[in-house]
N, C-alpha and C positions, 0 to 999 in steps of 0.2 A: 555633968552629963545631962543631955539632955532626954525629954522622956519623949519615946518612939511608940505609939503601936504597936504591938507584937501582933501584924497580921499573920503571922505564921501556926499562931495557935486559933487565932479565931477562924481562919478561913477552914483550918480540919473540923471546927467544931461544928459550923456551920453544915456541912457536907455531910455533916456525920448525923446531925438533925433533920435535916431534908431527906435522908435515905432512910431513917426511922422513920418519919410520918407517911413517905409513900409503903412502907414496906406492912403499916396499919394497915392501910385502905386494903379492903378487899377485894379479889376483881366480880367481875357482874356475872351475876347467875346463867348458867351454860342453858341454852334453849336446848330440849330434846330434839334431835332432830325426826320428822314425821317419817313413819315407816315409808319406803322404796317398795311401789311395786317393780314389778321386773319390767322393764322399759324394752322393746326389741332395739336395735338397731336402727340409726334413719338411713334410709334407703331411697337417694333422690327419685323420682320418677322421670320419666323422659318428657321433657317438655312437646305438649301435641298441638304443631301449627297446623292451621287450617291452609288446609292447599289452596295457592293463590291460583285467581283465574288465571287461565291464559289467555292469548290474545284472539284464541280463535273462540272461546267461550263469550265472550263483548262481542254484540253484533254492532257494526259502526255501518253509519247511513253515508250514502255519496250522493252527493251535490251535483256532479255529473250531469250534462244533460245530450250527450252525445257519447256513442261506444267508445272515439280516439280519448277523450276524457277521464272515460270510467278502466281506460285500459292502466292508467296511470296509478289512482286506486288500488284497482285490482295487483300490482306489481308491487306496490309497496305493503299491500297486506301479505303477500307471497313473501315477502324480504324480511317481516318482523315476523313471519315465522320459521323463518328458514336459516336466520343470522348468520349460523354457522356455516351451512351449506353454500352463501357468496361468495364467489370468486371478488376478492377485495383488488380493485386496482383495474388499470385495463389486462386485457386476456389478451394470452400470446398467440402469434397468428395464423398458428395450426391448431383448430379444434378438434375435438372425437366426433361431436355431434351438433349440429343445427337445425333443428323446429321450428315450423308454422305453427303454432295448435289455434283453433278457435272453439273459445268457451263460450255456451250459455249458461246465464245467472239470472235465475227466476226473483220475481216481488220479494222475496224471502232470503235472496243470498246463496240460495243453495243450486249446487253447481244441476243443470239439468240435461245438457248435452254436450260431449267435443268432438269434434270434427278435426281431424290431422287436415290440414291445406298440405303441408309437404314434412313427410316423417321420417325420420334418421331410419331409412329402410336396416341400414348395413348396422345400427348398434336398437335391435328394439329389446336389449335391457333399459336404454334412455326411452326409448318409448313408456314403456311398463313405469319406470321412476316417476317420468311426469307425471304420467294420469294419476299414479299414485297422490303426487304432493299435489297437483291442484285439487283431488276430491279430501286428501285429509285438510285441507287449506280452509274448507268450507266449514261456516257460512260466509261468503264474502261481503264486502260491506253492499249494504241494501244499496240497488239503485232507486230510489226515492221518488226522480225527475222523471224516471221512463219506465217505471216498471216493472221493465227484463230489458235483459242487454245482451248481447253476442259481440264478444270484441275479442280482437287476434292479436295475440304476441308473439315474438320471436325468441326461443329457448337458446341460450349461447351454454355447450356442455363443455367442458373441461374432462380428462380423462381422469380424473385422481376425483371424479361426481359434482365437484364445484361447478356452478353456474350463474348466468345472470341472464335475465332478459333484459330484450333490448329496449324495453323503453326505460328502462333506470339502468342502461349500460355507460361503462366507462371508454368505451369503445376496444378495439385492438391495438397490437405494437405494428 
């Protein structure tokens, strides 16, 4: 016969000594924990943006040195405040309303007189709307090269209030 090992006894014995010496060791002293005062609840707050300017708050200067020039200015300051209010595309070929208006715009931007050349007699709620947006439109961008300026556009109205003028028009159908 030959002589085997009996790992069958030693490996229980083994097991059986390893779970005695851990079963010694005592575990680690419990930290008290610090008294809780009464905590309320978090309660996020509303995060507070500072209102962005808008674009009529930036006064912008124009390069302009002639009205037909600063008309063009003047239309596109009209247009990035009004985004909404474009008629996007060309306008179809019956309109509600058509305006001459001529604006003065003082050293300063700021509108100081308009004169109708020819006013949508038959719709002056289009009347009343523009004078409205060109003086809320104000300050417009400074004419820098002359001063003050007096330059005319032409109001293309849409009945649903969309509009464009014509110097940044798509034209008609």
């Amino acid at each position: 016969m030959k002589y085997r090992p009996t790992s069958r006894f030693l490996t229980p014995a083994m097991v059986g000594a390893a779970t005695l010496l851990a079963s010694c060791s005592s575990p680690p002293p419990q930290q008290p924990e610090p008294p809780r005062a009464h905590v309320a609840p978090r309660v996020e707050a509303p995060i507070a943006v500072a209102p962005q300017a808008s674009p009529a708050m930036v006064i912008k200067t124009s390069a302009a040195t002639t009205p037909r020039e600063y008309r063009k200015d003047a239309a596109q300051h009209i247009y990035a405040l009004n985004h909404d209010r474009i008629w996007k595309g060309r306008m179809p070929p019956l309109l509600y309303a058509v305006g001459v208006l001529q604006v003065e715009v003082d050293e300063k931007g700021n509108v100081r007189h308009m004169n109708w050349m020819r006013a949508p007699s038959h719709a002056p709620e289009v009347v009343a709307e523009i004078e409205r947006t060109v003086r809320k439109a104000a300050p417009f961008p400074v004419p820098a090269r002359m001063g003050k300026v007096v330059y005319t556009d032409t109001w293309l109205w849409h009945k649903s209030g969309r509009f464009q003028l014509d110097t940044l028009s798509e034209g008609q159908d």
